[in-house]
C-alpha positions in Angstrom: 33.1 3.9 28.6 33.0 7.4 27.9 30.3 9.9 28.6 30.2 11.2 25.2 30.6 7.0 23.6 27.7 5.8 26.2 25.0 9.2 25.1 26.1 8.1 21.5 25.0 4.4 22.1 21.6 5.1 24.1 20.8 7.5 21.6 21.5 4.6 18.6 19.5 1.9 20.3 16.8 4.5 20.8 16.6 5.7 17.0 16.6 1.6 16.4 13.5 1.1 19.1 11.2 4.2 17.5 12.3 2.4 14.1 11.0 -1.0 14.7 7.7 0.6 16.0 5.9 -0.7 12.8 3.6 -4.0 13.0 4.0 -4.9 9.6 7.6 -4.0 8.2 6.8 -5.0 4.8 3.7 -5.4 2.6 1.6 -8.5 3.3 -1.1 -9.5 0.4 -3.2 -12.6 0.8 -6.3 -13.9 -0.8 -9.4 -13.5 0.9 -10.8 -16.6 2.3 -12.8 -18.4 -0.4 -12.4 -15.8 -2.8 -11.8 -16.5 -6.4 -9.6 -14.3 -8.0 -9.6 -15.6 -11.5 -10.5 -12.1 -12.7 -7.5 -10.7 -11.1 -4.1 -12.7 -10.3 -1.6 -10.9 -7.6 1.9 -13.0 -8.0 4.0 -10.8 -6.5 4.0 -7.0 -5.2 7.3 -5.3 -3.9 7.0 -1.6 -2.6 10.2 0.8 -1.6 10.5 2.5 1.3 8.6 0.3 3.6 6.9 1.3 5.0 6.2 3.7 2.8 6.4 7.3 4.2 3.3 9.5 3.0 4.1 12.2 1.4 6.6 10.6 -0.6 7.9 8.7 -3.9 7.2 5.0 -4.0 8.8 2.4 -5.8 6.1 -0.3 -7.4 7.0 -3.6 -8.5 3.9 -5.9 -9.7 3.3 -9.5 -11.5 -0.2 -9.9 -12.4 -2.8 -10.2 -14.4 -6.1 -8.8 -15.4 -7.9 -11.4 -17.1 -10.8 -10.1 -18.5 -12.0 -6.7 -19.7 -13.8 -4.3 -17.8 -15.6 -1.4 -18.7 -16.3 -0.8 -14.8 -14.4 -1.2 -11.8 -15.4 -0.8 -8.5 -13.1 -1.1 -5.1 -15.2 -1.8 -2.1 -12.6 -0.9 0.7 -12.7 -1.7 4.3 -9.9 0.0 6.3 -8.9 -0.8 10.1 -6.0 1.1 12.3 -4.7 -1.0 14.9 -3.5 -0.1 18.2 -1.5 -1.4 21.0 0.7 -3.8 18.7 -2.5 -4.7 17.2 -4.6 -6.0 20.1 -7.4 -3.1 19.1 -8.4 -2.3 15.6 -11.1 0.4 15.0 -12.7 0.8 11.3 -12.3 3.6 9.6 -15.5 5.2 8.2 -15.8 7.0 4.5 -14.9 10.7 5.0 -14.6 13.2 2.2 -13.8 10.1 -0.4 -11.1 8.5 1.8 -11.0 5.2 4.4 -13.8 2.4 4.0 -15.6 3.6 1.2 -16.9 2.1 -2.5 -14.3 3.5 -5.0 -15.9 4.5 -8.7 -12.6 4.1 -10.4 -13.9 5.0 -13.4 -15.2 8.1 -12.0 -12.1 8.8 -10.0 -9.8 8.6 -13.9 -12.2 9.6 -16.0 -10.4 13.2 -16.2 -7.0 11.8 -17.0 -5.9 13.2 -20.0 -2.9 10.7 -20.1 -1.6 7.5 -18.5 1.3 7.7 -16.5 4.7 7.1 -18.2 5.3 3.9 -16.6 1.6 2.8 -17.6 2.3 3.6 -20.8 5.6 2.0 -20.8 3.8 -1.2 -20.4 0.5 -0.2 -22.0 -1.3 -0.3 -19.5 -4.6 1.1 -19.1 -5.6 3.4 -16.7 -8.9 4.6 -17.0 -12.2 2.8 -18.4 -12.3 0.8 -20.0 -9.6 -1.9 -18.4 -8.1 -4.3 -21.0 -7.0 -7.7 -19.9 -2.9 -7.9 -19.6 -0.8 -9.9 -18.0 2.5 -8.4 -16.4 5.8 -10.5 -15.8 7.5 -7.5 -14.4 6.0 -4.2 -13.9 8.4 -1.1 -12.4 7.3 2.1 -11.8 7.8 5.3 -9.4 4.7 7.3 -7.8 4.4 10.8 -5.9 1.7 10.1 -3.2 0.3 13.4 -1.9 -0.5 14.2 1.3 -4.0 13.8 2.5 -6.5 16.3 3.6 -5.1 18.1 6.8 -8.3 16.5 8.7 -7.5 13.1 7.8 -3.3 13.3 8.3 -3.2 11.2 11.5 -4.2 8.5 9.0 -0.8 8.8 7.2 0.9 7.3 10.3 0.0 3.8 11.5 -0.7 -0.1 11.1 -3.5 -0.9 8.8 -5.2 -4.1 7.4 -7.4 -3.4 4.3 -9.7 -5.8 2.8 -10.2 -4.9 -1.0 -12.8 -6.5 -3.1 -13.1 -5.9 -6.9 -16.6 -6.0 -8.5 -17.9 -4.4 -11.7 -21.0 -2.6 -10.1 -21.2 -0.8 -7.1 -23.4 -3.6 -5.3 -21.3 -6.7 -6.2 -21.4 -9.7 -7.0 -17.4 -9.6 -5.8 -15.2 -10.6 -8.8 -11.8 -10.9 -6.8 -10.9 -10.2 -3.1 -7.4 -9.3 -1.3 -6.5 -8.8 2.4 -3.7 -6.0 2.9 -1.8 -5.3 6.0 0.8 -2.5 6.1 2.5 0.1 8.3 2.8 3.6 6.5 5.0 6.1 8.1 4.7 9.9 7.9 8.5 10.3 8.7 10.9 8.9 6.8 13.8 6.5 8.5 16.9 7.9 8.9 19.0 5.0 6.8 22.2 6.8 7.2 22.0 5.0 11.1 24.5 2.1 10.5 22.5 0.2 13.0 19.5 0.3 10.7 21.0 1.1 7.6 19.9 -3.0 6.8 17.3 -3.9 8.0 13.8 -4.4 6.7 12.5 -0.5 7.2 15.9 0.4 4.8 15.1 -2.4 2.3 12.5 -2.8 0.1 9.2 -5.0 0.8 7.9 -8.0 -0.6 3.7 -8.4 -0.9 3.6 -11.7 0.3 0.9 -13.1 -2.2 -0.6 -16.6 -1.2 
């Protein structure tokens, strides 16, 4: 084998290694234990790239429905990094709006002047008040920002989320989902033939249960 053929292959396998590097290749949504998630239903939720690289353009795909109106929505958020192929996760505290905080969403939208074409598209709501719907097959595309330069270590790592839905700050909890994904701040290089398919150069399923 040649010099030049054998720097070629190390240098493959290497770009495959630092690419598998992600605990969770694709999205994972489950239910929280014991949660009842009448209020809102999460069949199915497919994301592109995965993970998905921050700044960037995602790719949404979502069945599910909203089953009541709401004229407030709250997201109670509680974020964990983990470490060391997951054997050490540290919470992430609330700083400057971001990581485990309480979400006002209706505060958050309340300036929009328009819904997004895609929301629109499917008319969609995206500011209070929420209107039931039910979606068989929502596609849309999204520019996500980078985040504050004192929070952008955050944009690189494996997370699990717990999200739960209420309609007042303080609960009760009207629905409840556990989240575990891997968000890059690089993107993959999928011109690598070697990773050109597999799952980081594919789109990700959410795997609702």
């Amino acid at each position: 084998m040649s010099l030049s053929i054998a720097t070629l292959l190390i240098v493959s396998l290497a770009a495959v290694s630092a690419q598998q590097k992600p605990l969770y290749p694709r999205l994972i949504i489950t239910p929280c234990g014991g949660s009842d998630n009448s209020l809102l239903s999460l069949r199915e939720v497919n994301i592109s790239p995965s993970p998905p690289v921050i700044p960037g353009t995602l790719d949404v795909k979502v069945k599910g429905s909203l089953n009541e109106d709401l004229p407030q929505l709250y997201i109670k958020a509680t974020i964990s990094k983990s470490f060391f192929g997951g054997t050490q996760k540290n919470t992430i505290p609330c700083i400057s709006g971001y990581g485990s905080c309480v979400y006002d969403i209706c505060e958050l939208t309340k300036n929009l002047v328009s819904c997004p074409a895609e929301m629109q598209k499917y008319s969609l709501p995206c500011k209070c008040p929420f209107t039931k719907f039910n979606l068989d097959n929502f596609a849309g595309q999204y520019k996500v920002d980078n985040i504050p330069p004192l929070l952008s270590w955050l944009t690189d790592g494996d997370y699990e989320a717990r999200a739960e839905i209420m309609t007042s700050p303080t609960g009760p909890v009207k629905a409840c989902y556990d989240v575990k994904v891997s968000i890059s701040n690089k993107a993959v290089d999928c011109t690598n033939p070697l990773v050109r398919y597999g799952p980081l150069c594919r789109g990700a399923s959410g795997v609702v249960g």
